[in-house]
Every structure is written in structure tokens, then in C-alpha cells.
N, CA, C and O atoms as a CHARMM CRD file, in Angstrom:
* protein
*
  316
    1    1 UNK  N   -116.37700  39.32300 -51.46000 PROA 1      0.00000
    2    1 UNK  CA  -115.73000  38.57100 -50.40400 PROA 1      0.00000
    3    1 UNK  C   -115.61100  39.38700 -49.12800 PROA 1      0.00000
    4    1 UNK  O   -115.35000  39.06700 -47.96800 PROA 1      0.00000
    5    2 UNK  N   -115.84300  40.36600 -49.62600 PROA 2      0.00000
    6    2 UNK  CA  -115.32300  41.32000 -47.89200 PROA 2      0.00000
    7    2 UNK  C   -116.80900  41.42200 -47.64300 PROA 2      0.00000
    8    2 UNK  O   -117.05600  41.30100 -46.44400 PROA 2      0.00000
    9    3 UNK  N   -117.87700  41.60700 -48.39700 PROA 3      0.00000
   10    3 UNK  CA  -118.94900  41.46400 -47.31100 PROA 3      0.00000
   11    3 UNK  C   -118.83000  40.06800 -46.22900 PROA 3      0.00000
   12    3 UNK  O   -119.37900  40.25300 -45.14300 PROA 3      0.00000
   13    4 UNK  N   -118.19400  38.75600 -46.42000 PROA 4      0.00000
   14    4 UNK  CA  -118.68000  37.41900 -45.82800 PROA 4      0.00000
   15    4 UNK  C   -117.83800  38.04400 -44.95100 PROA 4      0.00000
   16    4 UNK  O   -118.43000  38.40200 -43.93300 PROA 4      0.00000
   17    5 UNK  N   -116.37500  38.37300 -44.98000 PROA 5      0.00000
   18    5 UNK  CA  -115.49100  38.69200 -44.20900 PROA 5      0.00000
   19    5 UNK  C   -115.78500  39.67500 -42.57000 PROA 5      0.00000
   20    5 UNK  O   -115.15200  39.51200 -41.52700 PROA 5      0.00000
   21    6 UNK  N   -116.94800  40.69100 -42.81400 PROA 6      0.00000
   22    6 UNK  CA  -117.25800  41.62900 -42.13400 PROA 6      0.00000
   23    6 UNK  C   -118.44300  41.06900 -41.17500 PROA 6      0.00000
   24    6 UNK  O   -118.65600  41.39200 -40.00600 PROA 6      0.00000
   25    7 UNK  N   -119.13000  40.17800 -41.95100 PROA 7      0.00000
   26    7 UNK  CA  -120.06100  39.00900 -41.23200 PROA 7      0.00000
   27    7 UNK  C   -119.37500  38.05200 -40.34600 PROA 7      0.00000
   28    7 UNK  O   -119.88800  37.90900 -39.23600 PROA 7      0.00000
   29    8 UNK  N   -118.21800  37.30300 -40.64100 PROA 8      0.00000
   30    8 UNK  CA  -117.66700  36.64900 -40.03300 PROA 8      0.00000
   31    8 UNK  C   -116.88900  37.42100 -38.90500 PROA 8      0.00000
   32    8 UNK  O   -116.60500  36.78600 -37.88900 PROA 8      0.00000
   33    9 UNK  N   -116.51900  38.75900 -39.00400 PROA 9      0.00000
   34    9 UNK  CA  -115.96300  39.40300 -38.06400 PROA 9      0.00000
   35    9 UNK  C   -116.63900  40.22500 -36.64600 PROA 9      0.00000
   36    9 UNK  O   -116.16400  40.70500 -35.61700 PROA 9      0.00000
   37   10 UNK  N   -118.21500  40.05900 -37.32500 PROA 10     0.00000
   38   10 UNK  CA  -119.46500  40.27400 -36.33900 PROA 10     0.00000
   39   10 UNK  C   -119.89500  39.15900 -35.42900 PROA 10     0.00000
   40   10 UNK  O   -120.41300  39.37400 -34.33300 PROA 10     0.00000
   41   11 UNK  N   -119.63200  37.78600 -35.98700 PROA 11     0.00000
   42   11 UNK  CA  -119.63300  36.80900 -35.54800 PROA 11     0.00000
   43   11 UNK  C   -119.30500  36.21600 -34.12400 PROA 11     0.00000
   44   11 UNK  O   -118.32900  36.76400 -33.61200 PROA 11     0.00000
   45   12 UNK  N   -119.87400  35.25200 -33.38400 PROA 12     0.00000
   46   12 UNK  CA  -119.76800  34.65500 -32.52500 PROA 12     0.00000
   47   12 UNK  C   -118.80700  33.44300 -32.74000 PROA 12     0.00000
   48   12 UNK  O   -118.00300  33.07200 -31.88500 PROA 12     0.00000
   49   13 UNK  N   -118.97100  32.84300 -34.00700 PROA 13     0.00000
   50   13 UNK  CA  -118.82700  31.74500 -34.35000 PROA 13     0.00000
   51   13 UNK  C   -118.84800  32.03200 -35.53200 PROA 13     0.00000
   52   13 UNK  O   -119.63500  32.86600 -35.98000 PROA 13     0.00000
   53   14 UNK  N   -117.57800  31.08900 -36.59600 PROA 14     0.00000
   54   14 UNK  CA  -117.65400  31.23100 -38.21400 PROA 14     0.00000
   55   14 UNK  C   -117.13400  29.65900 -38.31100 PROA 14     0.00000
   56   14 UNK  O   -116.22200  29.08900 -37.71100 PROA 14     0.00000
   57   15 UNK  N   -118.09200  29.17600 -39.32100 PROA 15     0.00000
   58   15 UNK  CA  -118.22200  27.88600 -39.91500 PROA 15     0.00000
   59   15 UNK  C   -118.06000  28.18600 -41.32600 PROA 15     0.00000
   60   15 UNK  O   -118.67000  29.06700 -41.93200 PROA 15     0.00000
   61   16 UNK  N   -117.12200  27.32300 -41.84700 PROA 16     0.00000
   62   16 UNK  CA  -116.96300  27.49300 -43.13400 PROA 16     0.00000
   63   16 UNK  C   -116.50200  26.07000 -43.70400 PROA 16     0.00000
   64   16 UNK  O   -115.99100  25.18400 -43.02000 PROA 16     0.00000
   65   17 UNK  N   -116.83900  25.98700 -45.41200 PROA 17     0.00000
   66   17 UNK  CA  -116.08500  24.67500 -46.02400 PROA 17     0.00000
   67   17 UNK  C   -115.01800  24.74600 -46.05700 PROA 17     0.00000
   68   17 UNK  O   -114.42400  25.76700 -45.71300 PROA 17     0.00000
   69   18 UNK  N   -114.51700  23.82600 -46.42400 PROA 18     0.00000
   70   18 UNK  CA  -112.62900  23.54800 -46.32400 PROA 18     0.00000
   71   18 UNK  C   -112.38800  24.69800 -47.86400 PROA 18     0.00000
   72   18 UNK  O   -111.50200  25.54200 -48.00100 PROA 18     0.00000
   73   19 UNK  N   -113.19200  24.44200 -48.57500 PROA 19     0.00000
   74   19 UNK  CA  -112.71900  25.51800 -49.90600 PROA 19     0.00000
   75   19 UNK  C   -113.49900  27.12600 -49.64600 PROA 19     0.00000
   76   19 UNK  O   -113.78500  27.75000 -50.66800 PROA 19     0.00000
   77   20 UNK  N   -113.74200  27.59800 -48.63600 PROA 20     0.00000
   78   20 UNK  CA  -114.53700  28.98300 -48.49300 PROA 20     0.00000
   79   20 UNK  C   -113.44100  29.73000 -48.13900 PROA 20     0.00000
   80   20 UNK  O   -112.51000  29.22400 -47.51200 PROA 20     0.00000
   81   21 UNK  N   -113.45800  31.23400 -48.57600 PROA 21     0.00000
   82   21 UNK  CA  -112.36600  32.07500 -48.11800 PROA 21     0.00000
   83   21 UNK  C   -112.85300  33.41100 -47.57900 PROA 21     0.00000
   84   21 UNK  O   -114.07400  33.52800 -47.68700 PROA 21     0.00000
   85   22 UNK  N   -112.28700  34.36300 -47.07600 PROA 22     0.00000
   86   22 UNK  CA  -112.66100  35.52900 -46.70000 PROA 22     0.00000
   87   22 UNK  C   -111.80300  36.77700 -47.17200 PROA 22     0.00000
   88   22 UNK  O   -110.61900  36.86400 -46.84500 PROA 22     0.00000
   89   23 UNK  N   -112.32500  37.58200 -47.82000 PROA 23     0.00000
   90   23 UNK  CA  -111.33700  38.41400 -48.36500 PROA 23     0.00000
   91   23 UNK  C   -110.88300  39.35300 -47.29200 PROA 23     0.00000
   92   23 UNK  O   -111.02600  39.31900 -46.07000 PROA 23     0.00000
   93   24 UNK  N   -110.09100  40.49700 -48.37600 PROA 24     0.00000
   94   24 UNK  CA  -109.74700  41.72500 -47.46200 PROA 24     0.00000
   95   24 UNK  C   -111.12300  42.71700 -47.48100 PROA 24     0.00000
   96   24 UNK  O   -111.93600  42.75400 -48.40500 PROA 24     0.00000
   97   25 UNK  N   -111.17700  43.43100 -46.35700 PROA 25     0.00000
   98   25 UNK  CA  -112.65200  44.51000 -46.13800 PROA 25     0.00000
   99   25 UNK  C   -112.14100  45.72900 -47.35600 PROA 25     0.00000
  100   25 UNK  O   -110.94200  45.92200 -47.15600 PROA 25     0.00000
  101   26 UNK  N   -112.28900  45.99100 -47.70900 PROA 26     0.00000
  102   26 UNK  CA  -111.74000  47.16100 -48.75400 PROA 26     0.00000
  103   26 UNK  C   -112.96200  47.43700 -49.91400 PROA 26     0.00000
  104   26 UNK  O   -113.31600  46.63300 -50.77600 PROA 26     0.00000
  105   27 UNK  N   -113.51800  48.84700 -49.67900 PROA 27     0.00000
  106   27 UNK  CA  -114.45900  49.44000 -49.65300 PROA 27     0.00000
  107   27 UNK  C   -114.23900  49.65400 -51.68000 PROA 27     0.00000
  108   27 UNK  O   -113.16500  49.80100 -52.26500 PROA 27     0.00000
  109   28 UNK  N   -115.92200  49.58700 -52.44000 PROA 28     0.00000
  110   28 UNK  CA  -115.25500  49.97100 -54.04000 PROA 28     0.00000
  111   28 UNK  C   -116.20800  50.93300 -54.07900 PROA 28     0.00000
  112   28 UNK  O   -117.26500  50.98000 -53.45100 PROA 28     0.00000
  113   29 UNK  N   -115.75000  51.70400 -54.86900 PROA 29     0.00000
  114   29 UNK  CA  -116.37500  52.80800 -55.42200 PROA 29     0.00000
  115   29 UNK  C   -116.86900  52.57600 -56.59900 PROA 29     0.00000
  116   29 UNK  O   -116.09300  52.59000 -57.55500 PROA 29     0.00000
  117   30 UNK  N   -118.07400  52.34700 -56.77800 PROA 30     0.00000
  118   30 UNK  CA  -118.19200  52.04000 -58.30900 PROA 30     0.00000
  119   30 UNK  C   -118.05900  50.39000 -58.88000 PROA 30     0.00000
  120   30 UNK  O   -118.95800  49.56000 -58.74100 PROA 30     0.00000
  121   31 UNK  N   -117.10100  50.20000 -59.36300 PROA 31     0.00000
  122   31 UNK  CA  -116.96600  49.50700 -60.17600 PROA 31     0.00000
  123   31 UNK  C   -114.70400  49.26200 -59.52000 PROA 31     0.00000
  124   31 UNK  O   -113.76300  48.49300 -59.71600 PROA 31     0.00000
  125   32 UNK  N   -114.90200  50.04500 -59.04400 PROA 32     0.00000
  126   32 UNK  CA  -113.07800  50.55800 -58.15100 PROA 32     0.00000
  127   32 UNK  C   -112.89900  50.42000 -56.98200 PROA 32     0.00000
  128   32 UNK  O   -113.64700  51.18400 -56.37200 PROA 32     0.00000
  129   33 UNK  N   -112.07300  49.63100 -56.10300 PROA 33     0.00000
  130   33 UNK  CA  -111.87200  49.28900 -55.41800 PROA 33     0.00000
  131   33 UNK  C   -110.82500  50.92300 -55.02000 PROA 33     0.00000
  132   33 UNK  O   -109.99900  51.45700 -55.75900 PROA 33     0.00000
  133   34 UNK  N   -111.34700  51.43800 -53.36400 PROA 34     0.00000
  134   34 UNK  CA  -111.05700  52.71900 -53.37000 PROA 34     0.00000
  135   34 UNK  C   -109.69200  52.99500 -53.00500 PROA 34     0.00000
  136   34 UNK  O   -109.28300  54.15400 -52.93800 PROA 34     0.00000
  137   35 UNK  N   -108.86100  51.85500 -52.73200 PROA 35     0.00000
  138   35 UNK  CA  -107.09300  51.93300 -52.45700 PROA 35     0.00000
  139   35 UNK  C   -106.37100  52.30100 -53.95400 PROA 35     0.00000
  140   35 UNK  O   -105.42400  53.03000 -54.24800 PROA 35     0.00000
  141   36 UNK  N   -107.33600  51.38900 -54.80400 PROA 36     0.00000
  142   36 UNK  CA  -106.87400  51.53100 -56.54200 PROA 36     0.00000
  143   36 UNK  C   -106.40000  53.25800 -56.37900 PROA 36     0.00000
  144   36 UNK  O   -105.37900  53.93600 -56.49400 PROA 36     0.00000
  145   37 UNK  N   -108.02000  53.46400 -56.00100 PROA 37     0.00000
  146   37 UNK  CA  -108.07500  55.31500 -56.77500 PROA 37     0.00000
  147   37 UNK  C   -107.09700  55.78700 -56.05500 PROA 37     0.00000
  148   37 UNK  O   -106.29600  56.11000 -56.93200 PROA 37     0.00000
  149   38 UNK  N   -106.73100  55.98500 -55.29700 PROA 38     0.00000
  150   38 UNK  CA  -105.78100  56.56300 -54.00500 PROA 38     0.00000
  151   38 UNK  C   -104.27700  56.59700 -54.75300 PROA 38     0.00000
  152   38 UNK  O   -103.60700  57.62900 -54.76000 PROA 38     0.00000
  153   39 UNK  N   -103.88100  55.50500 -55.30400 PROA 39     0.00000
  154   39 UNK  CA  -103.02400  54.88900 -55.86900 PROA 39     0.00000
  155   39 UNK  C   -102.65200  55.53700 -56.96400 PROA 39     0.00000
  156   39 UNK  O   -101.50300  55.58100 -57.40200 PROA 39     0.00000
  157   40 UNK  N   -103.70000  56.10100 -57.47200 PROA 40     0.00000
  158   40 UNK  CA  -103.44000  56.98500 -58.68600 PROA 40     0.00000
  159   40 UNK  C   -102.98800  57.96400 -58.12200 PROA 40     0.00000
  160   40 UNK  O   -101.76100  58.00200 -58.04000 PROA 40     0.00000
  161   41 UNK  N   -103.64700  58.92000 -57.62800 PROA 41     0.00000
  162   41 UNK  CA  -103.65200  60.24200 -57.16300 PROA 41     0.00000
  163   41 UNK  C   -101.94200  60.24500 -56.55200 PROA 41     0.00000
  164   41 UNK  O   -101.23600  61.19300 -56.89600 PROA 41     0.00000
  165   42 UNK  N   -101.39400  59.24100 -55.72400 PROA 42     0.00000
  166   42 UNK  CA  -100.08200  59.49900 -55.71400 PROA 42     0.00000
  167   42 UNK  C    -99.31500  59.34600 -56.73500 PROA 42     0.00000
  168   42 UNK  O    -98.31900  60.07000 -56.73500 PROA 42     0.00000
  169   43 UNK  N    -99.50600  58.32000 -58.01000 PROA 43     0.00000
  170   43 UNK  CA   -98.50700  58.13300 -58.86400 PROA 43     0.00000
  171   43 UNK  C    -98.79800  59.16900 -60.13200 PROA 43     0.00000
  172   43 UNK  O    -97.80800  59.50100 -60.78400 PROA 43     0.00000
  173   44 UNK  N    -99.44800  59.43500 -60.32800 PROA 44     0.00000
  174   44 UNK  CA   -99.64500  60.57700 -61.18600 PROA 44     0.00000
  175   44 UNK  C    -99.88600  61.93600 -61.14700 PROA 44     0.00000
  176   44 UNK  O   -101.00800  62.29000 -60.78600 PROA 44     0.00000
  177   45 UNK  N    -98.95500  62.88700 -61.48500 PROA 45     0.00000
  178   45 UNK  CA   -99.05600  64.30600 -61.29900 PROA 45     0.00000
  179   45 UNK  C   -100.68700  64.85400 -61.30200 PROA 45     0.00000
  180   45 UNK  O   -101.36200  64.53500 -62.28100 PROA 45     0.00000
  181   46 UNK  N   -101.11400  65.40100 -60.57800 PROA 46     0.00000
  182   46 UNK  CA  -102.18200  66.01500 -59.94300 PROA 46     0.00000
  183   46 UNK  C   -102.67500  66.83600 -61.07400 PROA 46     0.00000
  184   46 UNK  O   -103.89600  66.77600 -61.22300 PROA 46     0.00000
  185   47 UNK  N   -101.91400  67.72100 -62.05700 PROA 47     0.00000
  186   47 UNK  CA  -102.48900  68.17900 -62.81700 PROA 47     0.00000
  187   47 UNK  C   -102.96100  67.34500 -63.98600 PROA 47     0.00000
  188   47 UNK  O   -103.83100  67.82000 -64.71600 PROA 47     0.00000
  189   48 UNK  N   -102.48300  66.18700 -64.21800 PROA 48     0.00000
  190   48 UNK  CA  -102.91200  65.60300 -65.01300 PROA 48     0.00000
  191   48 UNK  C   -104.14700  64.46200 -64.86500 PROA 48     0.00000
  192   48 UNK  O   -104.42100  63.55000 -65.64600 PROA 48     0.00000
  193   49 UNK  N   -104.68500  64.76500 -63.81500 PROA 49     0.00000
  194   49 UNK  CA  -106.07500  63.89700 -63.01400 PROA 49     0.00000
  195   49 UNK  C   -107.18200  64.54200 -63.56200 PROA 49     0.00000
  196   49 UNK  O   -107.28400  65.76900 -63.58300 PROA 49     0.00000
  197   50 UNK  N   -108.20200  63.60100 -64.10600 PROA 50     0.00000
  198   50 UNK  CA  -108.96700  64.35400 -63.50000 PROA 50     0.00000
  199   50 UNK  C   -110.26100  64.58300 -62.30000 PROA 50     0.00000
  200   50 UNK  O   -110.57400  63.77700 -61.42300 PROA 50     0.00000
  201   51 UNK  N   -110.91300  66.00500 -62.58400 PROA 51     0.00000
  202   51 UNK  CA  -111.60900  66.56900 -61.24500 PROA 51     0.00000
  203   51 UNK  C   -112.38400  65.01000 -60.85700 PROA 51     0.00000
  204   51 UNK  O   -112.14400  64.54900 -59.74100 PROA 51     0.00000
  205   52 UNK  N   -112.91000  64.56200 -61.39500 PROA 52     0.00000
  206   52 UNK  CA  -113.93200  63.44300 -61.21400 PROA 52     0.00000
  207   52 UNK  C   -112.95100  62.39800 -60.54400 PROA 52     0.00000
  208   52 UNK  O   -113.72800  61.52500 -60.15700 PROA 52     0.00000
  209   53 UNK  N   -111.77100  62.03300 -60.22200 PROA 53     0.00000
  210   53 UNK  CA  -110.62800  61.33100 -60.44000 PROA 53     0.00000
  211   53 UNK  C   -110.46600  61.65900 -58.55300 PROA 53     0.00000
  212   53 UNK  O   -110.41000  60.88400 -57.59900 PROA 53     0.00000
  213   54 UNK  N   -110.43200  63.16000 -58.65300 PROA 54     0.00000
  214   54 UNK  CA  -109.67300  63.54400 -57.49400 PROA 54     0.00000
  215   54 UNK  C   -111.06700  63.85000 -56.61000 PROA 54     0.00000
  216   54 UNK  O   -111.00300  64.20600 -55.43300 PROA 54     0.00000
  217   55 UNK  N   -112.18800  63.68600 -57.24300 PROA 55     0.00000
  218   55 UNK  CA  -113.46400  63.66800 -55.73100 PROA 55     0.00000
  219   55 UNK  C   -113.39100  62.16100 -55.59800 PROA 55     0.00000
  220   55 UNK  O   -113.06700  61.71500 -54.49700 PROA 55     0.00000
  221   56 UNK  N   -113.65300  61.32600 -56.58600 PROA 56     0.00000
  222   56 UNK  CA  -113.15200  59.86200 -56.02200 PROA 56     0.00000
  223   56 UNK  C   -112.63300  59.94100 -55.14000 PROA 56     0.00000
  224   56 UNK  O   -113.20600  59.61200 -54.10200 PROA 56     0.00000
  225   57 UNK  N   -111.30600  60.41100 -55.10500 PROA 57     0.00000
  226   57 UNK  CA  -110.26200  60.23200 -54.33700 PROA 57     0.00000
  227   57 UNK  C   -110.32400  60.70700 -52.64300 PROA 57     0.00000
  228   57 UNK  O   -110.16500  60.09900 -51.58500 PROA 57     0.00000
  229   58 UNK  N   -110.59300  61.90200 -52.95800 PROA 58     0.00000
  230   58 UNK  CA  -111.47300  61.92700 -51.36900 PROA 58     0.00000
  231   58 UNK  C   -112.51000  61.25000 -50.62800 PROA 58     0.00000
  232   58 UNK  O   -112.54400  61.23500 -49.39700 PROA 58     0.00000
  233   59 UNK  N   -113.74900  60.43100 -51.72800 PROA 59     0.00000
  234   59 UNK  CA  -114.39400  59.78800 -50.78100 PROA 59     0.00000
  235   59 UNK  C   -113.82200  58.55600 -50.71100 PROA 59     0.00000
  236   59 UNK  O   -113.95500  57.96400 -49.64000 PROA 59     0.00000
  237   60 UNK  N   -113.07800  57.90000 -51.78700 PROA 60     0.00000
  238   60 UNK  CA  -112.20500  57.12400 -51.12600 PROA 60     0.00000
  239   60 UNK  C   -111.39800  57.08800 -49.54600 PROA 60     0.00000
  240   60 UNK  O   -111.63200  56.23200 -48.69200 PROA 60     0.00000
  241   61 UNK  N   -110.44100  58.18500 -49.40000 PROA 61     0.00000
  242   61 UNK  CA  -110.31700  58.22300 -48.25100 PROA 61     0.00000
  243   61 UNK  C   -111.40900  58.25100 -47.26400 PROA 61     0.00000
  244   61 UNK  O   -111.34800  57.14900 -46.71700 PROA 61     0.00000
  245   62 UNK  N   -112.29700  58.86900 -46.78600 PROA 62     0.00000
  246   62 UNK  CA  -113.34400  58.65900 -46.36000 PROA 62     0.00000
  247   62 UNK  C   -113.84900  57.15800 -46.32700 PROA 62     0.00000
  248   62 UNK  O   -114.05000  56.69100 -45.20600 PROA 62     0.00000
  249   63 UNK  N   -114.05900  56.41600 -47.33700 PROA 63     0.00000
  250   63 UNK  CA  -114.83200  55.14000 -47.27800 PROA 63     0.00000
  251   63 UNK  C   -114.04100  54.47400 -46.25100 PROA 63     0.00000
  252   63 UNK  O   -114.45900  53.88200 -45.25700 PROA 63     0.00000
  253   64 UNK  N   -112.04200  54.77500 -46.88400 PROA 64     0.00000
  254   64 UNK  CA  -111.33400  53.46100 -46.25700 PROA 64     0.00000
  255   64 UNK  C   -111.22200  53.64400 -44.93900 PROA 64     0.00000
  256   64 UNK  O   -110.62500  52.77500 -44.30400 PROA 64     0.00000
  257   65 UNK  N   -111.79500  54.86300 -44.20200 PROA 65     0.00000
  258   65 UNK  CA  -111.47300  55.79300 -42.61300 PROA 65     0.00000
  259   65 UNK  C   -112.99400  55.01000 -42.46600 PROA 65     0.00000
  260   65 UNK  O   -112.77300  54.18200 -41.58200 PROA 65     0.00000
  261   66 UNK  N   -114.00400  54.89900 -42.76100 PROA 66     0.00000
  262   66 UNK  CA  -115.14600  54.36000 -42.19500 PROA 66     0.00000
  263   66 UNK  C   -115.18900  52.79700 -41.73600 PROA 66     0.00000
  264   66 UNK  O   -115.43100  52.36000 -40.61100 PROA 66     0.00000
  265   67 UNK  N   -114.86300  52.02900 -43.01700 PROA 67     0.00000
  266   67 UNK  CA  -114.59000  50.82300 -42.87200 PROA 67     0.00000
  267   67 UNK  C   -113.56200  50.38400 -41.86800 PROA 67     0.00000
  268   67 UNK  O   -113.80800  49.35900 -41.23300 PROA 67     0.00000
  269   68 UNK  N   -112.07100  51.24200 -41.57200 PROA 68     0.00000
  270   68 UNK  CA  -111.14900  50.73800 -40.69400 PROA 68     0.00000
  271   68 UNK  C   -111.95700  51.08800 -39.19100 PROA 68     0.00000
  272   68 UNK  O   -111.72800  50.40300 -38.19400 PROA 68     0.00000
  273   69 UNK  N   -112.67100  51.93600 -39.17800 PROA 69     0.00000
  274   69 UNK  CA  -113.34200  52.36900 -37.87600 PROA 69     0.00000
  275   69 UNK  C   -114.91400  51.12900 -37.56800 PROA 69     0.00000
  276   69 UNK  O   -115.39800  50.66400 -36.53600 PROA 69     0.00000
  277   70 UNK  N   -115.14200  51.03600 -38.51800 PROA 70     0.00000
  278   70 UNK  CA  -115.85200  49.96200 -38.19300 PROA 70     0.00000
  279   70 UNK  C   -115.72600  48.86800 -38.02500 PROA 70     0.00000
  280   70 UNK  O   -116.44300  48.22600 -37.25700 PROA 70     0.00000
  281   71 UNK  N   -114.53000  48.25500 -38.88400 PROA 71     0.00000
  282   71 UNK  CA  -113.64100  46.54900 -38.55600 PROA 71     0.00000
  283   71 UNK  C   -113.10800  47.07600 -36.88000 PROA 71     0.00000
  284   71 UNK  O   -113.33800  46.19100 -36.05600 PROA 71     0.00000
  285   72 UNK  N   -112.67900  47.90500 -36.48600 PROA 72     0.00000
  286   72 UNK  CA  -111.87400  48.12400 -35.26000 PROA 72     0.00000
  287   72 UNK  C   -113.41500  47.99200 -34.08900 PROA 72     0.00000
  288   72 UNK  O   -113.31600  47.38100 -33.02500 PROA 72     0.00000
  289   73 UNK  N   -114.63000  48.60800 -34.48800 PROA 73     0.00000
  290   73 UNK  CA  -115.53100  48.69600 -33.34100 PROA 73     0.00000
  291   73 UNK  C   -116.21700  47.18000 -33.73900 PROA 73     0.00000
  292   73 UNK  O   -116.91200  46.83600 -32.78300 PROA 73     0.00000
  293   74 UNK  N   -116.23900  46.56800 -34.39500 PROA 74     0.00000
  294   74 UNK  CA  -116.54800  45.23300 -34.50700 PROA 74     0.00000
  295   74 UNK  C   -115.67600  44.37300 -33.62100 PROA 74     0.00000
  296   74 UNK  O   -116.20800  43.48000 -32.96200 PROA 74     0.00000
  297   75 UNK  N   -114.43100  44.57100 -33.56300 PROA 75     0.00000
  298   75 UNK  CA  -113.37800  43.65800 -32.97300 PROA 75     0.00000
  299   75 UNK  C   -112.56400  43.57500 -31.83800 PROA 75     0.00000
  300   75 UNK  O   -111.81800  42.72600 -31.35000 PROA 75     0.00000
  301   76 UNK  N   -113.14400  45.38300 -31.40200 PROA 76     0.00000
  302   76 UNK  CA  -112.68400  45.60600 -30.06300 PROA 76     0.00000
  303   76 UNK  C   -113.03100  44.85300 -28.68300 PROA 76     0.00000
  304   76 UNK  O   -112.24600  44.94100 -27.73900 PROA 76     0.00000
  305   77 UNK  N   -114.04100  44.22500 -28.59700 PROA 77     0.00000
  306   77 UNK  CA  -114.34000  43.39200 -27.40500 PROA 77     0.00000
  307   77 UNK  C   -113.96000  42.15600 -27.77500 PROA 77     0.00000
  308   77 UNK  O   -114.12300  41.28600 -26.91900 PROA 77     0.00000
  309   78 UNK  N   -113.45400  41.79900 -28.90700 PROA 78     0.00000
  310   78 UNK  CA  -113.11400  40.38200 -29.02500 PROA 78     0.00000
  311   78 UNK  C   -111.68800  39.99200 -29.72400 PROA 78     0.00000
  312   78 UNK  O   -111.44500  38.86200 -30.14800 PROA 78     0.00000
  313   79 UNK  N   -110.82600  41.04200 -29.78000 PROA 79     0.00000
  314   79 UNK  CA  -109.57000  40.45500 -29.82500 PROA 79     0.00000
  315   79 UNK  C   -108.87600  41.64000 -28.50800 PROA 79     0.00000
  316   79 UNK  O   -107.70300  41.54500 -28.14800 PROA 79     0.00000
């Protein structure tokens, strides 16, 4: 859904059916949506992560810093 969403936000014009929706832009890693992983890394003690857990977790940040920088240069001349 966030790909239609990012299309529609490139857009001139968005036409849609009365039942079509647009999600939130939110970037997955995998098979993980990368706010999930993030989510961990604060609620669970750090030593008990693991390494594979906590590089997620950085390109997570990264993904969600790309995507907010790109919804913002998509939308800057038009809102």
C-alpha cells in the first residue's frame, strides 16, 4: 500500500474507487516493517538482542531517514 501511496504523492492528480486506500509510506526490511525493528531495540535490553537484530536496526533507521526525506522532496512544491 505505501508503494500506491508514494505514487499518488508524486502525482498531479489521484483518481481512485470509492473502496481504494493508501497506506502509511513505511519502509520493510525483509519480511519487517522497519519501525517494528526499532521498537524492539528500545523495549528490550540491548544485551539481550541480537547482533543481526541490532544491524537491522540501524538500517532501519536509515531506511525510515530516506523515505521521510523523500515523502518531504516529493511534497515540497505542492503542499
Amino acid at each position: 500500500m505505501s508503494g500506491g501511496t508514494l505514487l499518488a504523492l508524486a502525482a498531479d492528480e489521484v483518481i481512485m474507487d470509492e473502496n481504494a486506500v493508501l497506506g502509511p509510506v513505511d519502509p520493510q526490511l525483509g519480511e519487517y516493517p522497519a519501525a517494528s525493528i526499532l521498537k524492539i531495540i528500545d523495549e528490550k535490553n540491548k544485551n539481550r538482542i541480537k547482533d543481526e537484530t541490532l544491524i537491522l536496526a540501524d538500517v532501519s533507521r536509515k531506511a525510515l531517514s530516506r523515505v521521510h526525506e523523500f515523502v518531504q522532496d516529493l511534497v515540497k512544491d505542492k503542499v
